[in-house]
PyMOL commands that place a pseudoatom at each C-alpha (Angstrom):
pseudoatom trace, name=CA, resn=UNK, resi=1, chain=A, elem=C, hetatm=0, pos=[257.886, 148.402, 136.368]
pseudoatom trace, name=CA, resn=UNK, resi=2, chain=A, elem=C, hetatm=0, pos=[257.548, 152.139, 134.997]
pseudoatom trace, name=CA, resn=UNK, resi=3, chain=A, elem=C, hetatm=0, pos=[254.864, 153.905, 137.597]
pseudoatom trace, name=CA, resn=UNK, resi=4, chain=A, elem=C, hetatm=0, pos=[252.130, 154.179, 134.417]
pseudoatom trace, name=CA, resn=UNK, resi=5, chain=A, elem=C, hetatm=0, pos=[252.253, 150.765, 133.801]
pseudoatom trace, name=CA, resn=UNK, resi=6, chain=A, elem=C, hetatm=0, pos=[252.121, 150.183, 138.000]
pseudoatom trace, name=CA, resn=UNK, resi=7, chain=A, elem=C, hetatm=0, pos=[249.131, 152.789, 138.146]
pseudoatom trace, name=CA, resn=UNK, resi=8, chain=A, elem=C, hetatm=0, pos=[247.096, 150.954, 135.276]
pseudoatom trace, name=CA, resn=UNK, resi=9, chain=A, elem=C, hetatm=0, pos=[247.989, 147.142, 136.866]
pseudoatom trace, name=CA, resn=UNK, resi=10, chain=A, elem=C, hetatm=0, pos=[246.483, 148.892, 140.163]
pseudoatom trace, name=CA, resn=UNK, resi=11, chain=A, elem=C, hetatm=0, pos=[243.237, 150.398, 138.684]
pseudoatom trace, name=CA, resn=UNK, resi=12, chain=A, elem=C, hetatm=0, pos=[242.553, 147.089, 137.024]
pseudoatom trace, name=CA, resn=UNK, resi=13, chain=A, elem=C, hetatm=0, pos=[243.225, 144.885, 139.991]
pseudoatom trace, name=CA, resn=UNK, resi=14, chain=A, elem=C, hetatm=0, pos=[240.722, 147.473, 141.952]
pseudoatom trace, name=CA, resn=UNK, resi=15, chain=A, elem=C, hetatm=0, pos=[238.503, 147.080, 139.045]
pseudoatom trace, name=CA, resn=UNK, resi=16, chain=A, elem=C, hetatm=0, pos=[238.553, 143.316, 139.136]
pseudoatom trace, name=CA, resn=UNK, resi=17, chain=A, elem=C, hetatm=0, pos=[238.094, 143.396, 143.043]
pseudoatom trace, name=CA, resn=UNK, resi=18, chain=A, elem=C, hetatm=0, pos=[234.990, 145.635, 143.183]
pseudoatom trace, name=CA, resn=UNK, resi=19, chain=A, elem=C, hetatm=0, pos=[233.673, 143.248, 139.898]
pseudoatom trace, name=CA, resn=UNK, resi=20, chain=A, elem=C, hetatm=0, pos=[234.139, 140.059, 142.260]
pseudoatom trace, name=CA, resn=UNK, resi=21, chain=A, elem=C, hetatm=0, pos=[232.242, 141.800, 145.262]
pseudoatom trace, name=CA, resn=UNK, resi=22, chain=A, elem=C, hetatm=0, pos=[229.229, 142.067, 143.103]
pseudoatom trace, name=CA, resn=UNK, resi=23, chain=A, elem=C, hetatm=0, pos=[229.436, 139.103, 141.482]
pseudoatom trace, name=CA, resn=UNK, resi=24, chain=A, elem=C, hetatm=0, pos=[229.858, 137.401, 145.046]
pseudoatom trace, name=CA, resn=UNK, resi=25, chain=A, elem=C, hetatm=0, pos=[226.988, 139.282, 146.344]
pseudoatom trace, name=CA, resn=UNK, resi=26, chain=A, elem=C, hetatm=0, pos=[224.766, 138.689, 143.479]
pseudoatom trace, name=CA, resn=UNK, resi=27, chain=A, elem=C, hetatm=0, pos=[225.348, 134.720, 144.070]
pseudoatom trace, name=CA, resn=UNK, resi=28, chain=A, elem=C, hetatm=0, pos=[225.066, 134.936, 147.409]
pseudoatom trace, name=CA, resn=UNK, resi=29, chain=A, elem=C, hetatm=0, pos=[221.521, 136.642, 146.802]
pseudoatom trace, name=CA, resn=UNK, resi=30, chain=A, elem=C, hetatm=0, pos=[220.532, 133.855, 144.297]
pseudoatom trace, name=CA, resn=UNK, resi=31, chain=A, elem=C, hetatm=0, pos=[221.704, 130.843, 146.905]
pseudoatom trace, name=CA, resn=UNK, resi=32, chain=A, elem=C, hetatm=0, pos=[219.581, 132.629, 149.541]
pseudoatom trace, name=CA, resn=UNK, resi=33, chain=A, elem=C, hetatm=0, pos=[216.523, 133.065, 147.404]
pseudoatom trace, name=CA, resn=UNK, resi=34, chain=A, elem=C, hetatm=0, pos=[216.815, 129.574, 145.582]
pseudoatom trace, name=CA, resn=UNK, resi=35, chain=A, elem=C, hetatm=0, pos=[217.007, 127.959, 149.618]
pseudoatom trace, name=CA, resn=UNK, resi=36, chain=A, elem=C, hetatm=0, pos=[214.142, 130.249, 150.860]
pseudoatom trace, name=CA, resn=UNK, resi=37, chain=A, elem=C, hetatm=0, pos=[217.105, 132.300, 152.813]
pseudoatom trace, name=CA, resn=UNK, resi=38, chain=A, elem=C, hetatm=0, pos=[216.634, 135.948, 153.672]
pseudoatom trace, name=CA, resn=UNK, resi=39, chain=A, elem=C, hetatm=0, pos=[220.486, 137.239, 152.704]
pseudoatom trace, name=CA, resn=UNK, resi=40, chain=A, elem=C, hetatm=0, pos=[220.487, 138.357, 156.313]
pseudoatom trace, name=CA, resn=UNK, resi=41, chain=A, elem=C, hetatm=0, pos=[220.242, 134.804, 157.316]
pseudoatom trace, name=CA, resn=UNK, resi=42, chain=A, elem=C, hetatm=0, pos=[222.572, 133.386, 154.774]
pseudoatom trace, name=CA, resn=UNK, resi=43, chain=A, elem=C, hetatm=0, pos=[224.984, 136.097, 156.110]
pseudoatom trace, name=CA, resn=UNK, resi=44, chain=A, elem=C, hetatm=0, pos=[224.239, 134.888, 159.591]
pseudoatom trace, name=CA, resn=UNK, resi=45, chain=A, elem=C, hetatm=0, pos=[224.855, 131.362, 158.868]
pseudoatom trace, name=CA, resn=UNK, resi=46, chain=A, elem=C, hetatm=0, pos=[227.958, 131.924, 156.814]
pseudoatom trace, name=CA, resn=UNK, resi=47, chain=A, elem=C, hetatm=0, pos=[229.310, 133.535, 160.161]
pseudoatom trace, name=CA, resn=UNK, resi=48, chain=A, elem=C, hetatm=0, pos=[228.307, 130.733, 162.264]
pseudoatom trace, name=CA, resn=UNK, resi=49, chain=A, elem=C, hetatm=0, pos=[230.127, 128.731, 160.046]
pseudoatom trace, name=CA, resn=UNK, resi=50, chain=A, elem=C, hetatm=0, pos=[233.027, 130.599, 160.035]
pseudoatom trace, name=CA, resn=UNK, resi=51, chain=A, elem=C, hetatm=0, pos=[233.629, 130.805, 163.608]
pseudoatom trace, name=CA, resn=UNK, resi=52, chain=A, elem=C, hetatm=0, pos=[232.554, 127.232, 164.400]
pseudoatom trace, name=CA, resn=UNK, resi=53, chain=A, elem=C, hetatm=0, pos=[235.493, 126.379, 161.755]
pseudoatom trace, name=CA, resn=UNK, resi=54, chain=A, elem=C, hetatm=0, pos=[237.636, 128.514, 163.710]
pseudoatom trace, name=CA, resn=UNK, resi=55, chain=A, elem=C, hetatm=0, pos=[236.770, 126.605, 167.103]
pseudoatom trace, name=CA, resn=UNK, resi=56, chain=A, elem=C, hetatm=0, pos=[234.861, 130.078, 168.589]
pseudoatom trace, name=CA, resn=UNK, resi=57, chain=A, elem=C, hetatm=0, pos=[231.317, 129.760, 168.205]
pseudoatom trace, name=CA, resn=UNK, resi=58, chain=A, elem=C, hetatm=0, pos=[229.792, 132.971, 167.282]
pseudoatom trace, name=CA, resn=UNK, resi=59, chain=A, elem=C, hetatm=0, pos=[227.380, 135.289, 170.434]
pseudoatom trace, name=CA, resn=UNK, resi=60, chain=A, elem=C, hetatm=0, pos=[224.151, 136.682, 169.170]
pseudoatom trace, name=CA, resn=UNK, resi=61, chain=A, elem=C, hetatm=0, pos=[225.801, 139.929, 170.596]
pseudoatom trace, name=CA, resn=UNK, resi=62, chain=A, elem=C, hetatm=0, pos=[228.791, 138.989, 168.086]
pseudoatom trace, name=CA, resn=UNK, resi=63, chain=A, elem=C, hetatm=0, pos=[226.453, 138.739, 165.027]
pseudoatom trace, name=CA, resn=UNK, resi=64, chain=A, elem=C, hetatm=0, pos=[225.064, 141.583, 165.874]
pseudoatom trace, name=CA, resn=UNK, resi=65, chain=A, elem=C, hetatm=0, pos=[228.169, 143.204, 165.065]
pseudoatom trace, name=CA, resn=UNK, resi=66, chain=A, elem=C, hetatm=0, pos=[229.696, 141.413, 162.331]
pseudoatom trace, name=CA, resn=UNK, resi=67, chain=A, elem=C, hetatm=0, pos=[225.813, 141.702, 160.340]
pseudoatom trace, name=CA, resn=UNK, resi=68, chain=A, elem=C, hetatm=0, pos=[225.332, 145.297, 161.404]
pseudoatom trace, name=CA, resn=UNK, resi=69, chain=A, elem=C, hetatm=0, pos=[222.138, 144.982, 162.009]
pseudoatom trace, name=CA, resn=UNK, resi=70, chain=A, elem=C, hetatm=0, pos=[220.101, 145.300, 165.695]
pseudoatom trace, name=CA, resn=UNK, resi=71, chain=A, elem=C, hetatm=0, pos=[219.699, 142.816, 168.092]
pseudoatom trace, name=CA, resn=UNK, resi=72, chain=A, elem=C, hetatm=0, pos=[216.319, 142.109, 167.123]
pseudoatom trace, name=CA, resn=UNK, resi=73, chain=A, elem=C, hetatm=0, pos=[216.783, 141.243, 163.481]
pseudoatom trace, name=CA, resn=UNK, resi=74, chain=A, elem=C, hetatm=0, pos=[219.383, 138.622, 165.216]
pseudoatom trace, name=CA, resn=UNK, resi=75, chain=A, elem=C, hetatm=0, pos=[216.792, 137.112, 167.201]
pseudoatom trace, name=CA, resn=UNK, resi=76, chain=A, elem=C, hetatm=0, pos=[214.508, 136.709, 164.214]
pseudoatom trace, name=CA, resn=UNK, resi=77, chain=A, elem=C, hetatm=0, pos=[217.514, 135.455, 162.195]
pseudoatom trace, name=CA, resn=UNK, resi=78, chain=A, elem=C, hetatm=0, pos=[218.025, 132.755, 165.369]
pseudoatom trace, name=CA, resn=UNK, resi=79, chain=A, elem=C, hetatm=0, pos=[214.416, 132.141, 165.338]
pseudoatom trace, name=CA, resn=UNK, resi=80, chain=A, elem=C, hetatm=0, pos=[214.517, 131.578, 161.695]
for i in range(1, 80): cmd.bond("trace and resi %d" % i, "trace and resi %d" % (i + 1))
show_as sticks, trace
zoom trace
């Protein structure tokens, strides 16, 4: 494949991956919202989802991290 033709099948594969993160985000906001979620908490719960899957349940410390948020918005996404 000639590089111009490489370059352009790049760009729009970059294009088509930054299209699906906002599509993905904007569906994720519209599941929260439609199940009274905060996306925080959908993002938490998608997490403890994951990692149950996986066989490691997921720390509050852990969430912490992966949601890059503070401790406390953990604990009121746990309380939630």
């Amino acid at each position: 494949m000639p590089d111009t033709a490489r370059r352009r099948l790049e760009e729009e594969i970059t294009d088509q991956v930054r299209e699906l993160g906002v599509v993905s985000e904007r569906l994720g906001h519209a599941f929260a919202a439609r199940h009274g979620l905060h996306p925080t908490d959908l993002a938490a719960l998608l997490a403890v989802l994951h990692a149950e899957s996986a066989g490691s349940p997921v720390t509050a410390g852990e969430l912490t991290q992966r949601l890059g948020v503070t401790s406390g918005a953990v604990t009121a996404v746990v309380d939630r």
